[in-house]
N, CA, C and O of each residue as an XYZ file, in Angstrom:
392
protein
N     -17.386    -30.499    -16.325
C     -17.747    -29.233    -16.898
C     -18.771    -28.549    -15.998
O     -19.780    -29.128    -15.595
N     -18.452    -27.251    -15.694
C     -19.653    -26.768    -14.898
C     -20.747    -25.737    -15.976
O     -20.520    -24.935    -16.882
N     -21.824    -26.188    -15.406
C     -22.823    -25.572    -16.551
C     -23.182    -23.862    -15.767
O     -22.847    -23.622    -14.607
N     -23.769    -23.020    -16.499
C     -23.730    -21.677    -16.000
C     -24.916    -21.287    -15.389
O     -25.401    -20.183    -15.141
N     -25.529    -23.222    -15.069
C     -26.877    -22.639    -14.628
C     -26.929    -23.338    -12.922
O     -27.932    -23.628    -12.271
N     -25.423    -23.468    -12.515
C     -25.308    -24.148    -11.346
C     -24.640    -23.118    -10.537
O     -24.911    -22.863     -9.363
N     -23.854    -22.617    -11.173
C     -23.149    -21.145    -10.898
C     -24.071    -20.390     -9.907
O     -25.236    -20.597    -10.246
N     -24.009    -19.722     -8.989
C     -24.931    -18.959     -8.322
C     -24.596    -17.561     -8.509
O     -23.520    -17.080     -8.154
N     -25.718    -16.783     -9.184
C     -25.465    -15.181     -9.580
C     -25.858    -14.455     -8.154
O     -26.822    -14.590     -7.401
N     -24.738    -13.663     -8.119
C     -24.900    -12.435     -7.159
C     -24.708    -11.004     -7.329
O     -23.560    -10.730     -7.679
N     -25.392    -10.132     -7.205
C     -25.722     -8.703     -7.869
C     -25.047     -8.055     -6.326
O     -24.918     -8.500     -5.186
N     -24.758     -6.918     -6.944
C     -24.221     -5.821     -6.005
C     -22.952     -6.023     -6.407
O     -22.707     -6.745     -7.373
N     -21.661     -5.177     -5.450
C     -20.400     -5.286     -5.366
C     -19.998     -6.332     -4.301
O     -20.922     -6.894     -3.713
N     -18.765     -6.647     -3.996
C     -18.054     -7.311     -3.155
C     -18.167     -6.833     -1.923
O     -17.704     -7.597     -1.075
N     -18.603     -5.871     -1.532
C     -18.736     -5.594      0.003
C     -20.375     -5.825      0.040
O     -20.859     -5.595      1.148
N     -21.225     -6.202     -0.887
C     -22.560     -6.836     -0.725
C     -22.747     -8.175      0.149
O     -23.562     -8.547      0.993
N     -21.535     -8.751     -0.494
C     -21.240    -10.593     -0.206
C     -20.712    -10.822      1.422
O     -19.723    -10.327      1.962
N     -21.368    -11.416      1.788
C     -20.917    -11.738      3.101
C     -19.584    -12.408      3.429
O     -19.483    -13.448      2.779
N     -18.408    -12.152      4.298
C     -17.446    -12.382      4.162
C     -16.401    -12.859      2.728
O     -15.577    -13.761      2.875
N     -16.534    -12.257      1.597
C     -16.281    -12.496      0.473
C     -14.983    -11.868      0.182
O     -14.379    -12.131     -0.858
N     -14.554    -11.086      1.022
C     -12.970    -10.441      0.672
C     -12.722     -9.767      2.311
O     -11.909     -8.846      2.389
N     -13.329    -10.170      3.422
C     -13.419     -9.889      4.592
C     -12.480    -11.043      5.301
O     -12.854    -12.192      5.067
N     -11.238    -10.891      6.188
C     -10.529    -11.710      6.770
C     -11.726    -12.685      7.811
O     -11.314    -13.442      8.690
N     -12.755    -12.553      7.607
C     -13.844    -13.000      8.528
C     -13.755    -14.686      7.523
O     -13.620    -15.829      7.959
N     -13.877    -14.262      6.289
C     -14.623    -15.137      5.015
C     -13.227    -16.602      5.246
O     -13.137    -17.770      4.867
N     -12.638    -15.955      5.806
C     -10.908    -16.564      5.535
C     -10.920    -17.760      6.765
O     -10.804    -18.930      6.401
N     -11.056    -17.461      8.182
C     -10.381    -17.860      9.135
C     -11.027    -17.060     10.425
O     -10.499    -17.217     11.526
N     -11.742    -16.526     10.333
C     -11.886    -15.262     11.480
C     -10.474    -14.227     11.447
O      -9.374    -14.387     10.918
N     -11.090    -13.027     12.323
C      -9.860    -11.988     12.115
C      -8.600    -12.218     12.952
O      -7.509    -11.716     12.680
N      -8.888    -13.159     14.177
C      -8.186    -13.539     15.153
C      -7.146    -14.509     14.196
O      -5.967    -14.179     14.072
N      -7.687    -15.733     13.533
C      -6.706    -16.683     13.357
C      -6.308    -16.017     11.700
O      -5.702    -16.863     11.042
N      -6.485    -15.002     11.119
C      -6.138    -14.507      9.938
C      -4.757    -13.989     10.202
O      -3.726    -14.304      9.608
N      -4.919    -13.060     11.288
C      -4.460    -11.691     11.924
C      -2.384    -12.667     12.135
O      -1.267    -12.412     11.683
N      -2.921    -13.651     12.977
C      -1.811    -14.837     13.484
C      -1.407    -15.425     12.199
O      -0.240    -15.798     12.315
N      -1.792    -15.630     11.210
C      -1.569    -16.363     10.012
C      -0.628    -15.368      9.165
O       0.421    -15.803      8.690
N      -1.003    -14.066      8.988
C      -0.303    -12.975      8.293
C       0.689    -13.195      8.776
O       1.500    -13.855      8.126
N       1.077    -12.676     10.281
C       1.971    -12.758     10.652
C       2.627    -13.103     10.510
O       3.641    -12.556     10.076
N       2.445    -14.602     10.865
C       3.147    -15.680     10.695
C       4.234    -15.539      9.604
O       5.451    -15.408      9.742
N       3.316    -15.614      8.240
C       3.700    -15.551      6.965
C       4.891    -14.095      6.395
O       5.694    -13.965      5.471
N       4.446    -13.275      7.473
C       5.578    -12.167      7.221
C       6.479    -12.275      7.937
O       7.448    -11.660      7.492
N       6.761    -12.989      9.294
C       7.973    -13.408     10.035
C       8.515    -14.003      9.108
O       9.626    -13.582      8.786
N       8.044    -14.978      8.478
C       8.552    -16.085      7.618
C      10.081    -15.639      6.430
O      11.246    -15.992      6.250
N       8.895    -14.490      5.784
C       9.398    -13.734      4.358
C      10.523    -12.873      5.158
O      11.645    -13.073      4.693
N      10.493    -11.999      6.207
C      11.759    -11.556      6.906
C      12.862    -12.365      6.994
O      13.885    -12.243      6.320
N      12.679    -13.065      7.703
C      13.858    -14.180      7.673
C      14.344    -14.908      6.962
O      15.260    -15.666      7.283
N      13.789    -14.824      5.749
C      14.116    -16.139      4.381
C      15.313    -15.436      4.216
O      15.502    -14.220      4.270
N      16.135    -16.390      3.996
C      17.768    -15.881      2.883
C      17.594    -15.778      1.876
O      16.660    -16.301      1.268
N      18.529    -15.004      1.368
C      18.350    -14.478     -0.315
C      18.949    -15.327     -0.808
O      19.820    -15.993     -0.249
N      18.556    -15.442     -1.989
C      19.130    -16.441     -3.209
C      20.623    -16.070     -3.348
O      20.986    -14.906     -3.180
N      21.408    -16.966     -3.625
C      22.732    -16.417     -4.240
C      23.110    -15.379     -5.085
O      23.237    -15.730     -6.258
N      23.300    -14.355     -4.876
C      23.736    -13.128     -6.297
C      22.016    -12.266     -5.553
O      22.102    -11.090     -5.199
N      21.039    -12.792     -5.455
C      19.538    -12.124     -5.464
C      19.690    -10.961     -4.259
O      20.571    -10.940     -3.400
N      18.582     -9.991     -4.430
C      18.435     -9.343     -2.808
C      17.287    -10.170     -1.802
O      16.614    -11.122     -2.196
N      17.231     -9.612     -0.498
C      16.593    -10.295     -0.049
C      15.370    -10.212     -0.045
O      14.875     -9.109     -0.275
N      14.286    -11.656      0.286
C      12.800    -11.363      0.117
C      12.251     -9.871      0.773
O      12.995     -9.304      1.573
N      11.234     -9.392      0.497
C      10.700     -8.832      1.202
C       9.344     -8.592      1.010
O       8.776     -9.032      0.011
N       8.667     -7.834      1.998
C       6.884     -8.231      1.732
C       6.417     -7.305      1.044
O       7.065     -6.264      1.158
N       5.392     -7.243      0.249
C       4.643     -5.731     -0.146
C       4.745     -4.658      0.607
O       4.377     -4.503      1.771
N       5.302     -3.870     -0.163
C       5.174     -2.048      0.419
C       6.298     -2.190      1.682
O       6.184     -1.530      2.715
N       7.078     -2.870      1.511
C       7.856     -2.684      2.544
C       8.956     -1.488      1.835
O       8.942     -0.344      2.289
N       9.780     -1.816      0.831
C      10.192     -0.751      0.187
C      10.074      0.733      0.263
O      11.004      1.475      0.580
N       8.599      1.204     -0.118
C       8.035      2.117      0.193
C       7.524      2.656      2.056
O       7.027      3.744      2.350
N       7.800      1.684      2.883
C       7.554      2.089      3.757
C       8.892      2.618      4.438
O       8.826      3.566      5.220
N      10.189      1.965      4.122
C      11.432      2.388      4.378
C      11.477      3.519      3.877
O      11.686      4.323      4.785
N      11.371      4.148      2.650
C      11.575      5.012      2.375
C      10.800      6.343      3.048
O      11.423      7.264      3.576
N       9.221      6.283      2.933
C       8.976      7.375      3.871
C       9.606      7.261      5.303
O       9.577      8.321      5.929
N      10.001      6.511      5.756
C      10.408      6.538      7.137
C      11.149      7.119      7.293
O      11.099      7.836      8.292
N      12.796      7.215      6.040
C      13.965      7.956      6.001
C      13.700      9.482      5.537
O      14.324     10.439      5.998
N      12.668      9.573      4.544
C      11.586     11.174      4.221
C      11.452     11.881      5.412
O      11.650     13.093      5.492
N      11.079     11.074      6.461
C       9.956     11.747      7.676
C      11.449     11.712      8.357
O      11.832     12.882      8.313
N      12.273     11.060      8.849
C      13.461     11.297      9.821
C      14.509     12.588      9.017
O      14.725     13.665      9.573
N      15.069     12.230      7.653
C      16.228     12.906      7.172
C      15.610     14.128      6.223
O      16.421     14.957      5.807
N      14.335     14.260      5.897
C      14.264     14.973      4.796
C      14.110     14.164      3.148
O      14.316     12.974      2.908
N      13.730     15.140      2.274
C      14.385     14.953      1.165
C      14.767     15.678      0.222
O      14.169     16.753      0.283
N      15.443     15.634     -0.597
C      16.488     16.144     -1.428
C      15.865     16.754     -2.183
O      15.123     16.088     -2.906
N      15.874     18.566     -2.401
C      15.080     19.089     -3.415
C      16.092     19.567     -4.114
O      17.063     20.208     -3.712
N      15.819     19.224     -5.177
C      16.860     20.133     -6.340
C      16.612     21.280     -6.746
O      15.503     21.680     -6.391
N      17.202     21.980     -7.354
C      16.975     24.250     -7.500
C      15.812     24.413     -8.534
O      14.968     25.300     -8.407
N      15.808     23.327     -9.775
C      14.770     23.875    -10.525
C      13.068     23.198     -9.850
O      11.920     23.418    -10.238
N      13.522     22.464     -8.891
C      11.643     22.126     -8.141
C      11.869     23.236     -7.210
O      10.792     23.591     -6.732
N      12.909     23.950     -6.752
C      12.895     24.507     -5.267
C      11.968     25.850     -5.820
O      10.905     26.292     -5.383
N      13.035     26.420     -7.247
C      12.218     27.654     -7.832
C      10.751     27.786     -8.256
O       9.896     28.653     -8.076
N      10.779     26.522     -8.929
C       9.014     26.062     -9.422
C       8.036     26.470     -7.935
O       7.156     27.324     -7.829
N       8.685     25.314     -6.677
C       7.877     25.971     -6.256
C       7.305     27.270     -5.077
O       6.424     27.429     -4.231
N       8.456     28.009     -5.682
C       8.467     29.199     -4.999
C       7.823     30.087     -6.004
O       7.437     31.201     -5.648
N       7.681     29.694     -7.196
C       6.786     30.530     -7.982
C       5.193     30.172     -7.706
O       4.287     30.997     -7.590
N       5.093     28.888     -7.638
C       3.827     28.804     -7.138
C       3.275     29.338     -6.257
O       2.127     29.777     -6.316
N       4.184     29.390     -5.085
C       3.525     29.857     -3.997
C       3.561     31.270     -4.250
O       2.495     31.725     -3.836
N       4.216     32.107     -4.690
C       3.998     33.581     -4.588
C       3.064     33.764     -5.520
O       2.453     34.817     -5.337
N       2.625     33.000     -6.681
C       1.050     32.897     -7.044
C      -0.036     32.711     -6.179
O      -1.092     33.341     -6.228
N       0.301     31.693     -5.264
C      -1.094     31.515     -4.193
C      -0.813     32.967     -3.416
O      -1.837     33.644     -3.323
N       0.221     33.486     -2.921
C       0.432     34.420     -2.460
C      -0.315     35.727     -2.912
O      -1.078     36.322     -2.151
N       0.010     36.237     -4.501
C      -0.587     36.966     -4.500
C      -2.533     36.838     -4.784
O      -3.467     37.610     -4.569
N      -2.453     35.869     -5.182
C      -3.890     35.679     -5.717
C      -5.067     35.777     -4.035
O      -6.157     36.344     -3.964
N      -4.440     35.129     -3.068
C      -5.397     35.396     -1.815
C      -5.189     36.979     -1.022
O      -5.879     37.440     -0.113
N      -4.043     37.582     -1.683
C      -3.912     38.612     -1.511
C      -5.236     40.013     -1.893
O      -5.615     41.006     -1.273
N      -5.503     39.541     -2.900
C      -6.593     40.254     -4.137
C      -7.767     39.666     -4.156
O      -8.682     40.096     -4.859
N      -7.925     38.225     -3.107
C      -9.084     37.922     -3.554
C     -10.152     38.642     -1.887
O     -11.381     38.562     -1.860
């Protein structure tokens, strides 16, 4: 059982604490940096489960997608296109008058 008087209290936030959420606290940034890696080569290459899709790492999803945003565009439909063409001829006229 640990008692709450062995516990060591520390005041401030997490960037107070010395290497406490810092890849420093971990491994250094050098052997962290190689370790990520590592670990995301890994998750690339894993095979998918039978029937499953394949692994993939955080925000990778989202990073495909802006990528195809920023190369192809994206798809505006007529009632956002009008919305925001009303907006803007609001900003339009309003810096007009101001």
């Amino acid at each position: 059982m640990i008692s709450v008087a062995v516990v060591p209290v520390r005041n401030g936030t997490l960037a107070d604490w010395p290497g406490a959420v810092g890849s420093n606290g971990f491994a250094g940034s050098d052997r962290y940096g190689v370790r990520v890696a590592h670990i995301a080569d890994v998750v690339r290459k894993a095979k998918p489960m039978e029937g499953e899709a394949p692994p993939r790492l955080p925000g990778a999803r989202g990073h495909a997608v802006n990528r195809k945003a920023m190369a192809e565009g994206i798809t505006m439909f007529g009632n956002l296109r009008s919305a925001l063409n009303n907006v803007a001829g609001m900003l339009e006229s309003h810096t007009e008058t101001a």
